[in-house]
C-alpha positions in Angstrom: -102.6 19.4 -134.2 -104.3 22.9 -135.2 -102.6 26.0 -134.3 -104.8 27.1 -131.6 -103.7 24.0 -129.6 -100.2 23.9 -130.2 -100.4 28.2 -129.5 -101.9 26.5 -126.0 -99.5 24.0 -125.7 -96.4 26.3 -126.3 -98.3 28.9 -123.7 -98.7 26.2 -120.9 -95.1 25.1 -121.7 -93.2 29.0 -121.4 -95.8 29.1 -118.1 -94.3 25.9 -116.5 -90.4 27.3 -117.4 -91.4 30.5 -116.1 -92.1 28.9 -112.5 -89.1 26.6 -112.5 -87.0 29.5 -113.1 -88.3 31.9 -110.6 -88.8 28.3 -107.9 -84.9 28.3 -108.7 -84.1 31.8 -108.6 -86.0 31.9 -105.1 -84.5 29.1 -103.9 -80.9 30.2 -104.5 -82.1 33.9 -102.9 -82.5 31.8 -99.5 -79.2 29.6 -99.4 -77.6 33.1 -100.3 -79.1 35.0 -97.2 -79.0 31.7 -94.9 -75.1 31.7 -95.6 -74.8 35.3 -94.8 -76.3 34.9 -91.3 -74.1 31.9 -90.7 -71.1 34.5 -90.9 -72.2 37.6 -89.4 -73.1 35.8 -86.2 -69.5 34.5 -86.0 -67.9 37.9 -86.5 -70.4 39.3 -84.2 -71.8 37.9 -81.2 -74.5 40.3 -80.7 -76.2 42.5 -77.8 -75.2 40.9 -73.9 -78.1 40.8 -72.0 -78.1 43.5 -69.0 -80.8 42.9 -65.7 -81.3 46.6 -64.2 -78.9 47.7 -61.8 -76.0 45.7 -63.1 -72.8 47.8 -63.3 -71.1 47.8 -66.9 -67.6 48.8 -68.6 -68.7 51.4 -70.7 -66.5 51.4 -74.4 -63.6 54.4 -74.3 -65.0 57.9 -75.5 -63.8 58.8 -78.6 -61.3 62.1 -78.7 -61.0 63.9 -81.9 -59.2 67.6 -82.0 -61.1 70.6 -81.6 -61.0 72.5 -85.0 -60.6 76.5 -84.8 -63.5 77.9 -86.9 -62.6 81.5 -88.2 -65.2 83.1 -90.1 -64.4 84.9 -93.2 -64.4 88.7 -93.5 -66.7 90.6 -95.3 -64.5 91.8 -97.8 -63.7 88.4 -98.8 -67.1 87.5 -99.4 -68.4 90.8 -101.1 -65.4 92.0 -103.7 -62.7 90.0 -105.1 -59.4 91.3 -106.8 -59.4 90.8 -110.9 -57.6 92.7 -113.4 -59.5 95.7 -114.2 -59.7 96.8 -110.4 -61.5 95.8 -107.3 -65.3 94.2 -108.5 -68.1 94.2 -105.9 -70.0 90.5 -106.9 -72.9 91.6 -104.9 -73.9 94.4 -107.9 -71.5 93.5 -110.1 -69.9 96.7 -110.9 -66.2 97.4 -111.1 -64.6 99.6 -108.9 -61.6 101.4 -109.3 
């Protein structure tokens, strides 16, 4: 054989791999997502179908604790405390 065929031979072979590989590679994708459905519609058995009018049990409201909110002062934002004296951070000069 002369090296352009066997170039086309070794091409046509790489091709034919190429498609096996990605044939098995999809095919393994689908098992993996059929199996996942399989399960989740065990754990959960979905949305109940409601005509209008029905009455329905509503799930309990959820509580949590009101939280205080207490703004800061302006002092606390505008000067801090170091050790050269009081500094003003919003022109960064010290103060004494």
């Amino acid at each position: 054989m002369t090296l352009k065929k066997m170039y086309f031979v070794d091409v046509l072979y790489f091709s034919v791999l190429k498609k096996q590989k990605m044939k098995k590679h999809l095919d393994e994708k689908k098992k993996k997502c059929k199996a996942g459905k399989v399960e989740t519609r065990l754990e959960f058995p979905g949305r109940e179908k409601v005509k209008f009018g029905e009455v329905v049990e509503a799930p309990p409201k959820l509580s949590f604790p009101k939280v205080t909110f207490q703004p800061f002062r302006n002092e606390k934002l505008t000067s801090c405390k170091c050790e050269f004296g009081v500094q003003d951070l919003t022109t960064k000069n010290n103060v004494i």
